[in-house]
C-alpha positions as CSV (number, residue, x, y, z in Angstrom):
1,X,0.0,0.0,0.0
2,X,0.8,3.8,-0.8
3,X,-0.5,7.0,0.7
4,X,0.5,9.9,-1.4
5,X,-0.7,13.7,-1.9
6,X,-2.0,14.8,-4.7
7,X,-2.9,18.4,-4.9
8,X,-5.5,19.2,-7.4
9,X,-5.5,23.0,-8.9
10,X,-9.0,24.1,-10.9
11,X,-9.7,27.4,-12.6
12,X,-12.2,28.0,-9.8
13,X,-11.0,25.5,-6.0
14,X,-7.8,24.1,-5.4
15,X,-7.8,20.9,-2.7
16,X,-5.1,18.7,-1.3
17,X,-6.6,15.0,-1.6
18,X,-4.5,12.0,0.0
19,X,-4.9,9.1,-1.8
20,X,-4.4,5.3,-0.6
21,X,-3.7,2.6,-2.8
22,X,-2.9,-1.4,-3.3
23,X,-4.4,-3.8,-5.4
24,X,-8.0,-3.9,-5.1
25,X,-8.1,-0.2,-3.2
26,X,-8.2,3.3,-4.4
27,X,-9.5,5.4,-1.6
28,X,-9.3,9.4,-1.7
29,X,-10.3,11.8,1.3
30,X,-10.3,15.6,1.0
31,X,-7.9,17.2,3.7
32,X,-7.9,20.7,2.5
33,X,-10.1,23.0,0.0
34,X,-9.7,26.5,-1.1
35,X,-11.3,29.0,-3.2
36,X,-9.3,29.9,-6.6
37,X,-10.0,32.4,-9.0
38,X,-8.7,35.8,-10.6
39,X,-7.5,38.8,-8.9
40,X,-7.4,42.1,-10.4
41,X,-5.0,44.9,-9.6
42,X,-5.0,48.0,-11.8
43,X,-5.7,47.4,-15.7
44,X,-4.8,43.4,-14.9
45,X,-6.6,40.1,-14.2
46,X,-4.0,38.3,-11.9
47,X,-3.5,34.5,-10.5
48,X,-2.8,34.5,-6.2
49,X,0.3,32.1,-7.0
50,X,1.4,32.9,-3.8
51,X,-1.6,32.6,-2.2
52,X,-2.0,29.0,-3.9
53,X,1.3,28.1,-2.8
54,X,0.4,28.9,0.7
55,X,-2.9,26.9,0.8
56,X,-1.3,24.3,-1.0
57,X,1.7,24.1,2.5
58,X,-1.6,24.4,4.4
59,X,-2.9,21.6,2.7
60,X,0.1,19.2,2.7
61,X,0.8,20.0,6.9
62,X,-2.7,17.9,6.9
63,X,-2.2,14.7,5.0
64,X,0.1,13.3,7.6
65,X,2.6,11.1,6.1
66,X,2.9,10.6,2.9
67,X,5.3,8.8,0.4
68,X,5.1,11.5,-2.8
69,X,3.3,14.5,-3.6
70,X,2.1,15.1,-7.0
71,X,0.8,18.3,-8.5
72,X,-1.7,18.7,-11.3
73,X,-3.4,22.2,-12.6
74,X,-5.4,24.1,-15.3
75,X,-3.3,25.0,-18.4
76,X,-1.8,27.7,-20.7
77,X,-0.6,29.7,-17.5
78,X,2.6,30.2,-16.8
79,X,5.5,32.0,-14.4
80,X,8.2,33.8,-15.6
81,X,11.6,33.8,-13.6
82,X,14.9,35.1,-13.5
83,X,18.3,34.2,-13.8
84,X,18.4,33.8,-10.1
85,X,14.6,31.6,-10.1
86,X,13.0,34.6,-8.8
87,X,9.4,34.9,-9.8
88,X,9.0,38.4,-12.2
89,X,5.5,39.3,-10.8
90,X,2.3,37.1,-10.1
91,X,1.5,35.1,-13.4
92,X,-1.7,36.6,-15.7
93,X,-4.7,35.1,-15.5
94,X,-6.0,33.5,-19.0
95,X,-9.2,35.7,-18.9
96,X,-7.3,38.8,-18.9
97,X,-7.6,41.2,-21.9
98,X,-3.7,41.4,-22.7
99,X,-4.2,38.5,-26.1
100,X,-6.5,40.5,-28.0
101,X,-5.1,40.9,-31.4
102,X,-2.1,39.3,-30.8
103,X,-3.2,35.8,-32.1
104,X,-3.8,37.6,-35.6
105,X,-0.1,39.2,-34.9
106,X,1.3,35.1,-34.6
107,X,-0.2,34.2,-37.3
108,X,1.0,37.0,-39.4
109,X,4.5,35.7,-38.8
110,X,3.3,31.6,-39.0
111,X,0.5,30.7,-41.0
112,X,-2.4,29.3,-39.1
113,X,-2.0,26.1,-41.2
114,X,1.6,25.6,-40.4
115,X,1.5,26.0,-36.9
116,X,-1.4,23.5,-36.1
117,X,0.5,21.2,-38.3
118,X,3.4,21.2,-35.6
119,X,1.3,21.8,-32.3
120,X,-2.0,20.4,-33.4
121,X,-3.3,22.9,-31.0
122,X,-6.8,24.3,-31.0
123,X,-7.2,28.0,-31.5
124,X,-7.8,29.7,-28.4
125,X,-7.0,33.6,-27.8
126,X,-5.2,32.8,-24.6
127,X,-2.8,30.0,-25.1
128,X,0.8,30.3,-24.1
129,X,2.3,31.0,-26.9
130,X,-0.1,34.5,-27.4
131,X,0.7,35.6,-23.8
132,X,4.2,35.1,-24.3
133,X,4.4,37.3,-26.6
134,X,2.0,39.8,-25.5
135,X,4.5,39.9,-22.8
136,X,7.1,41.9,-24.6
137,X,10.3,42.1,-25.9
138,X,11.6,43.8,-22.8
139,X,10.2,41.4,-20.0
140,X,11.3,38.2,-21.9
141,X,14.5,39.6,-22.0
142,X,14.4,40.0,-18.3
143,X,13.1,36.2,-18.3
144,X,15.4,32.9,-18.1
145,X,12.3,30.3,-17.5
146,X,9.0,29.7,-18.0
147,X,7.3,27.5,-16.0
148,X,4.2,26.2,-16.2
149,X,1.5,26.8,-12.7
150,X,2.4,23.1,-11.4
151,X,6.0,23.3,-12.7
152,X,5.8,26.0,-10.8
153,X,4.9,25.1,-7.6
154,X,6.8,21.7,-7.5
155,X,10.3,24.3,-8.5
156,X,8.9,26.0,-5.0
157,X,9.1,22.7,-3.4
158,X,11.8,21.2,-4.6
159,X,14.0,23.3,-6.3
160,X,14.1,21.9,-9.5
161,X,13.7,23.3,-12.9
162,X,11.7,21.3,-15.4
163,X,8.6,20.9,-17.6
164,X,5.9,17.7,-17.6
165,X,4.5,17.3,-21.4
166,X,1.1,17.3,-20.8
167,X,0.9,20.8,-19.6
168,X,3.8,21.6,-21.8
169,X,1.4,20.6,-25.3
170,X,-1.1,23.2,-23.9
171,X,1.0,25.8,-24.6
172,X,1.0,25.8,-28.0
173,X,5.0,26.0,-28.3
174,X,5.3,21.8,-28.6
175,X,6.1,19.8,-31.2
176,X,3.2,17.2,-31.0
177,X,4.8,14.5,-33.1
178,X,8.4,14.8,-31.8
179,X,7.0,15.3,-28.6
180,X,9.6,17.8,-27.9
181,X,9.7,21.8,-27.7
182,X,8.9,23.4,-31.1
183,X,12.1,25.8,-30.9
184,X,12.3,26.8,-34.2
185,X,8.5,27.9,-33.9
186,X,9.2,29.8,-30.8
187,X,12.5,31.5,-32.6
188,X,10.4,32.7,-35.3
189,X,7.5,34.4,-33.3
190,X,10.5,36.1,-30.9
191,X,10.1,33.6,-27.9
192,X,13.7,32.9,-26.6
193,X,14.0,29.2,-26.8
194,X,16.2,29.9,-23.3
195,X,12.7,29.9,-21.5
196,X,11.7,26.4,-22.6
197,X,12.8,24.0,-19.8
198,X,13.6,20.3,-20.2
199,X,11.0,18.0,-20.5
200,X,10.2,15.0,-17.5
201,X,7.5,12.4,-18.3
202,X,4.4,11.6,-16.1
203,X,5.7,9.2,-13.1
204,X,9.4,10.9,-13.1
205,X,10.7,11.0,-9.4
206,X,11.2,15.0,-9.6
207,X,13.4,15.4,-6.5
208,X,12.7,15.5,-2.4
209,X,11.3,18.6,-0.6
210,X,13.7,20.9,0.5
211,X,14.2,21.0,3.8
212,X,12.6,24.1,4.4
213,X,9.5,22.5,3.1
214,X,9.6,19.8,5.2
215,X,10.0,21.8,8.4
216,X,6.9,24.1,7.7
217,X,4.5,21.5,6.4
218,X,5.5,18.8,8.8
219,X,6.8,16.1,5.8
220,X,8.9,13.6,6.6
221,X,12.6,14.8,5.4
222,X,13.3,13.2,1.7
223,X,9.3,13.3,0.5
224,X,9.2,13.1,-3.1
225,X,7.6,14.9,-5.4
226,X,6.5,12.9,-8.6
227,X,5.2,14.6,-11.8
228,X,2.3,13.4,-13.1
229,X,-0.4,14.3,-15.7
230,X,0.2,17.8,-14.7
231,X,-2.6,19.0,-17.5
232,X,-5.9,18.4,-14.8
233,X,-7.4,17.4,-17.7
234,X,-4.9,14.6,-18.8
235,X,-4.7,13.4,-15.1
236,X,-8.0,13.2,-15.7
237,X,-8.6,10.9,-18.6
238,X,-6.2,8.6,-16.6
239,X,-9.1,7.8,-14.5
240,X,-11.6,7.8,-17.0
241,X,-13.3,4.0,-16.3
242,X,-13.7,3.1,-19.5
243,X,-13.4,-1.2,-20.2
244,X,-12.6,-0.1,-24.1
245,X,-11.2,1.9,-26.3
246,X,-14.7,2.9,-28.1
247,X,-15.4,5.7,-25.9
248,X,-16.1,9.6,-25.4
249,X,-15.0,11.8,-22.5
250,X,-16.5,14.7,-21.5
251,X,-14.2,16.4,-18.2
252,X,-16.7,18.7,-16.2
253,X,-16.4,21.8,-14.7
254,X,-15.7,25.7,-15.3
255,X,-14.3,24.2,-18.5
256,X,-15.3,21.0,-20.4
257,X,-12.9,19.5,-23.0
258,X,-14.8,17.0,-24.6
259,X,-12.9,14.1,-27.1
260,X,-11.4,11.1,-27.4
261,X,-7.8,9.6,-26.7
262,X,-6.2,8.0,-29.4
263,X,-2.5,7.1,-30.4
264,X,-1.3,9.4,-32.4
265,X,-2.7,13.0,-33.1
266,X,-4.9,13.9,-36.3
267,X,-3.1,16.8,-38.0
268,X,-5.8,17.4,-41.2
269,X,-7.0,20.4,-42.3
270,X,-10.4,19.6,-41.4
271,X,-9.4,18.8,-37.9
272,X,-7.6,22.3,-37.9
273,X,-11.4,24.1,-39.4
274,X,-13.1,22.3,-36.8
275,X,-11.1,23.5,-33.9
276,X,-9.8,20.5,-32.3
277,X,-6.8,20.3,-30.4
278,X,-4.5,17.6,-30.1
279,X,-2.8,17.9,-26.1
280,X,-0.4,15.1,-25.0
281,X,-1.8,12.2,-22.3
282,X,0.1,10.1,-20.0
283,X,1.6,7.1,-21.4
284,X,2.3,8.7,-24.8
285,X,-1.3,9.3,-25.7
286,X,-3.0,11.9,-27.0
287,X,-6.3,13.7,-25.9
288,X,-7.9,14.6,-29.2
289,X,-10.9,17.2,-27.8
290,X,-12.4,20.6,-28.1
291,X,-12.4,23.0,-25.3
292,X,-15.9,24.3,-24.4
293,X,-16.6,27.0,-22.3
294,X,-18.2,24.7,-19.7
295,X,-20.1,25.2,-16.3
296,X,-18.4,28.6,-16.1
297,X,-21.6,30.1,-17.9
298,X,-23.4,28.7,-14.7
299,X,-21.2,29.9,-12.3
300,X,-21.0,33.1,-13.4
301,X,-24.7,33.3,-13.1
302,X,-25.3,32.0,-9.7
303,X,-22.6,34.8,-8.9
304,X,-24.9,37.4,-10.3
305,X,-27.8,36.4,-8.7
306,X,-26.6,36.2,-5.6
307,X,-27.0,32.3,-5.0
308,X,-25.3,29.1,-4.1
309,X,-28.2,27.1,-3.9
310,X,-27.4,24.9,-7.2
311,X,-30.1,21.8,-6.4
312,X,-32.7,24.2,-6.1
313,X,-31.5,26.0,-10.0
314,X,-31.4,22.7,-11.0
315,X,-35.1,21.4,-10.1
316,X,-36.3,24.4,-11.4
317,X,-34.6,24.3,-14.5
318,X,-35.6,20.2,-14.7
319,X,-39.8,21.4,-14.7
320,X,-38.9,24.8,-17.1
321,X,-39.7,24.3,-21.1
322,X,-37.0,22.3,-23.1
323,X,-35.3,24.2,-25.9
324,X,-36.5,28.1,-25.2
325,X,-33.8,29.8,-25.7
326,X,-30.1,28.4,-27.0
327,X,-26.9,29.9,-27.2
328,X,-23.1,29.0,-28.4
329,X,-21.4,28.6,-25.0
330,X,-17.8,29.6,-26.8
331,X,-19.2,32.3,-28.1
332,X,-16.2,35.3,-26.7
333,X,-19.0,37.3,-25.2
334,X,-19.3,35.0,-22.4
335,X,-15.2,34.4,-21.9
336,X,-14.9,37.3,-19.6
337,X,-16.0,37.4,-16.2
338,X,-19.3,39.7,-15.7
339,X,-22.6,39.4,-15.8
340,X,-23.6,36.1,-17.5
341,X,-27.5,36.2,-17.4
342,X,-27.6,39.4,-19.3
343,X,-25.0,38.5,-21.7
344,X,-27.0,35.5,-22.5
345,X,-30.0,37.5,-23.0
346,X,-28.2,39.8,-25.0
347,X,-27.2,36.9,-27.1
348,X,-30.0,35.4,-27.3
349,X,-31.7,38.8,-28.8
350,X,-28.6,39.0,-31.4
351,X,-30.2,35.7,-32.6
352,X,-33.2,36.7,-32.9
353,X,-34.5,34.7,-30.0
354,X,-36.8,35.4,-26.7
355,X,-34.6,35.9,-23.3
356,X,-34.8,33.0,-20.7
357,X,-37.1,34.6,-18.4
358,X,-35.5,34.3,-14.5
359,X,-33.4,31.9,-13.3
360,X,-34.6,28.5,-14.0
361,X,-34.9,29.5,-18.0
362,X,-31.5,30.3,-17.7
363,X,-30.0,27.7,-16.4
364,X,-32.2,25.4,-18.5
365,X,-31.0,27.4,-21.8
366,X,-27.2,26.8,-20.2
367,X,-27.3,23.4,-19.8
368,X,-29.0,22.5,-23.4
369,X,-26.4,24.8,-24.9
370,X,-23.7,22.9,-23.3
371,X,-25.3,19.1,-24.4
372,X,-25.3,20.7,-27.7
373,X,-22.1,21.8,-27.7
374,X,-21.0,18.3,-26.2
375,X,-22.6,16.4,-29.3
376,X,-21.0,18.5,-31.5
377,X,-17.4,17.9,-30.2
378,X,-18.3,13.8,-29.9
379,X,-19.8,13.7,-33.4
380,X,-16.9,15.9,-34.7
381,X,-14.4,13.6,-33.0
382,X,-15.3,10.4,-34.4
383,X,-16.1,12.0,-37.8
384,X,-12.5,13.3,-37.6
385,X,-10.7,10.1,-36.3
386,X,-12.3,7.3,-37.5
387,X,-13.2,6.1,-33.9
388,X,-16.7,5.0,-33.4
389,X,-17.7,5.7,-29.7
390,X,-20.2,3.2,-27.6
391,X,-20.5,5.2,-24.4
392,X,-20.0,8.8,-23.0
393,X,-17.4,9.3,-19.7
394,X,-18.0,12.4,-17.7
395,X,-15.8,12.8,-15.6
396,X,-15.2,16.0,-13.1
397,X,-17.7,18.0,-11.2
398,X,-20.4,18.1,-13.5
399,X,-20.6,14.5,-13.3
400,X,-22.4,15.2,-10.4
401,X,-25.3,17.4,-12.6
402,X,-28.1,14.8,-13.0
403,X,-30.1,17.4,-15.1
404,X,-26.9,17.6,-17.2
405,X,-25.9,14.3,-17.5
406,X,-29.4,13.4,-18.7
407,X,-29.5,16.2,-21.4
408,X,-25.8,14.5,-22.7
409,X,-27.5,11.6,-23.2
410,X,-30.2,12.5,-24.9
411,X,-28.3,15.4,-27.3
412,X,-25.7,13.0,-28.2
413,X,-28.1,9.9,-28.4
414,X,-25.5,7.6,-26.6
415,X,-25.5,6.1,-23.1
416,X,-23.4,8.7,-20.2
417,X,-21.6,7.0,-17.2
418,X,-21.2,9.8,-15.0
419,X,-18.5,9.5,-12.5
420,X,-15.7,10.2,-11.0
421,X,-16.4,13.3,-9.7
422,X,-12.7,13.6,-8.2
423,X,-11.3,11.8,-11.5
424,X,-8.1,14.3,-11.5
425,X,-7.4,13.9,-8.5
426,X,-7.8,10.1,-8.7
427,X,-5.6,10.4,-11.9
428,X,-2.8,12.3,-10.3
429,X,-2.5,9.4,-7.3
430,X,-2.9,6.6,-9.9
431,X,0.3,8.1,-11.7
432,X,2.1,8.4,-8.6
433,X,0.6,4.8,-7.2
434,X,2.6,3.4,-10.1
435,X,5.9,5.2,-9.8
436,X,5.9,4.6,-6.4
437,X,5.3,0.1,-7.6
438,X,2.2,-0.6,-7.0
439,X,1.4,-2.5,-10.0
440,X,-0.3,-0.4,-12.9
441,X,1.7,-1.4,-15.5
442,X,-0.5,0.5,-18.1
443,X,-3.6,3.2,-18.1
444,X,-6.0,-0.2,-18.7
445,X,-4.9,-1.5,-15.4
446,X,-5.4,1.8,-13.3
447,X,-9.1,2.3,-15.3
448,X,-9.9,-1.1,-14.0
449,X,-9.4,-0.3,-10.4
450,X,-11.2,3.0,-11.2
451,X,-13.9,0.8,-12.0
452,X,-13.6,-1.6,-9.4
453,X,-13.8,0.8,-6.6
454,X,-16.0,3.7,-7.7
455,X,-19.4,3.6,-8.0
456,X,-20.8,4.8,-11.4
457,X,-24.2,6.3,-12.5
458,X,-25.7,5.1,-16.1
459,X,-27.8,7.3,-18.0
460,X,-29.8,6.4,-21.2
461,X,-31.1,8.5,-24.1
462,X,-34.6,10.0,-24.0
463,X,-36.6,11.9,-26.0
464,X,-37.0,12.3,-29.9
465,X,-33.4,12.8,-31.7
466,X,-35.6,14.8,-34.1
467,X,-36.1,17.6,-31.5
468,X,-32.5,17.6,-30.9
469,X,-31.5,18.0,-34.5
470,X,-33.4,21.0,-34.5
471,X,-32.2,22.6,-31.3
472,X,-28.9,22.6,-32.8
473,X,-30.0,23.8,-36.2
474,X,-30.3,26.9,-34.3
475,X,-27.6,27.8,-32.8
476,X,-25.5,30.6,-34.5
């Protein structure tokens, strides 16, 4: 048996999770949660890094002993340090308004064509590539490293320098074939190849807490820490319990990437117009998937109004009419934090299209928007890769949405198994479960015990497909 840390970073809560395993057991408990989200001083949306890397201490001075820690995060952010591995101000927060325009500047210098053809990488205004060099020539020169949020925060820990390629593949600055840094690519757009660190796989023994670590957490001297799927997402899929190969994923919460994972990226133009992306996966795989904008739609509105009661939103929404009012939920209106219910009824006006009216129409016209969006990305997927899919995983928080869940099945006419909730988390101790010899000798193994020990919920298609076809003949 193992006990091991994992800390789990999302876009909206961070939480330290110890995780037991052996054999036939794969037991997490929750020892520490925190609130995460942006900060804004002057002109600039911010990350707390410091802040995080506090509660994250906080969190590990709670598990008790533990053989390794292992660190996993959202993507595209990043630290910059110096020459001396001090931190050059708190990293920017992806939301922030710092990318606009430069994306059309990149591609003015490498063709849109071109550079999905070495990163495979979806177009998104904010990956790292655009913030990089929204930075400016004068503060990369200032710069020696780049380092990733978890890269980040196991350097704190350990003193170490290095990348881990699942986070690395978000950034739009990897080579997706070589599986290696795109250097030339970076050279070419002004991105000093000097900031790209080397590369460490998923399950690589990064180093031991320094002592100074050790002494304020209350780890034993020598604690490892282990990288893993440092992408959330791609520790994630690890625990996705799939018995096959013939299925969807659909990870829940503020965002949902929703695809397949397959053994070798699809790099076609039509893969490029549809927007998929093409992120690196433990074990060598790759997570072939679409970002959409998620339950952050949701979120944003219960901040609005005020609430936190969620079951109560979603009864309401469950009894409220079915396909009212639908939106594109990766529209860029709704990327920015703000006022979401009034940006949806904007939207919905622009379409020519009657406003939810209160809360429950809202959260109903969310959640069909999103099943739509999520049959879009699984149709688009298989269409793309040749991979016929037999079930849909979600995985994440919004596994826990029944009223969500249900409308998944019933957009993309195929059966959901909702569950894990804590699947990153699992993912991140599975990783380290295995490095530490507990034997997983491949991703099949840990999704069996995934299977084995976590209770799943099944959920069938309803409804007429007809209806649905229609719904999504109208979004614009």
């Amino acid at each position: 048996m193992v006990s091991v840390a994992a800390v789990d970073l999302g876009a909206s809560s961070g939480r330290v999770m110890t995780g037991r395993v052996e054999p036939d057991t794969l037991a997490l408990e929750e020892v520490h949660r925190f609130w995460n989200g942006p900060v804004r001083a002057g002109r600039t949306l911010h990350w707390d890094v410091l802040g995080i890397h506090r509660q994250l201490l906080a969190g590990l001075s709670r598990t008790g002993p533990v053989d390794a820690i292992g660190i996993d995060s959202w993507a595209v952010d990043y630290g910059l340090l110096d020459r001396t591995g001090a931190l050059l101000g708190n990293p920017v927060h992806y939301r922030d308004e710092r990318t606009t325009g430069i994306a059309e500047q990149v591609l003015g210098m490498v063709p849109a064509e071109e550079l999905y053809a070495v990163t495979g990488l979806q177009q998104l205004p904010f990956n790292t590539i655009y913030q990089l060099v929204a930075e400016g020539p004068e503060r990369l020169a200032a710069a020696d490293t780049m380092l990733m949020i978890p890269d980040l925060l196991t350097y704190w820990l350990t003193g170490v320098l290095g990348a881990e390629p699942t986070n690395a593949s978000t950034t739009q600055l990897y080579d997706v074939r070589a599986r290696a840094w795109a250097t030339g690519l970076a050279e070419r757009v002004g991105i000093p190849v000097r900031l790209l660190p080397a590369l460490r796989e998923p399950g690589t023994v990064v180093g031991p807490v320094v002592p100074e670590i050790a002494a304020e957490s209350g780890l034993a001297a020598g604690t490892p820490v282990i990288a893993v799927g440092s992408h959330d997402t791609a520790s994630s899929v690890v625990a996705v319990p799939a018995a096959n190969q013939r299925f969807a994923y659909i990870s829940s919460g503020t965002w949902s990437l929703a695809g397949l994972e397959l053994d070798a990226p699809v790099l076609s133009e039509d893969a490029r117009a549809e927007n998929f992306t093409n992120e690196g996966g433990v074990d060598g795989r790759i997570r072939f998937l679409r970002n959409v904008m998620g339950l952050w739609l949701l979120q944003e509105s219960m901040r609005a109004w005020g609430t936190h009661d969620l079951d109560g939103l979603l009864r309401a929404a469950a009894a409220a009419p079915a396909y009212q009012a639908l939106v594109d939920p990766d529209h860029p209106d709704f990327l920015a934090p703000g006022n979401m219910p009034e940006r949806i009824a904007d939207r919905c006006r622009a379409t020519g299209q009657r406003p939810p009216d209160g809360p429950a129409a809202t959260v109903r016209c969310i959640l069909e928007s999103l099943a739509l969006a999520y049959r879009r990305s699984v149709r688009a997927a298989q269409r793309l890769s040749g991979r016929e899919v037999e079930v849909v995983h979600v995985i994440g928080g919004g596994s826990r949405n029944e009223l969500l869940c249900q409308l998944t099945a019933d957009a993309c006419g195929l059966p959901v198994l909702a569950g894990p909730a804590e699947a990153s988390a699992l993912g991140n101790v599975l990783v380290q479960a295995r490095a530490l010899g507990v034997p997983l000798p491949d991703l099949e193994a840990m999704r069996s015990l995934v299977r084995s020990t976590h209770e799943l919920r099944r959920y069938v298609p309803q409804g007429e497909a007809a209806d649905w076809d229609a719904a999504d003949a109208r979004i614009d």
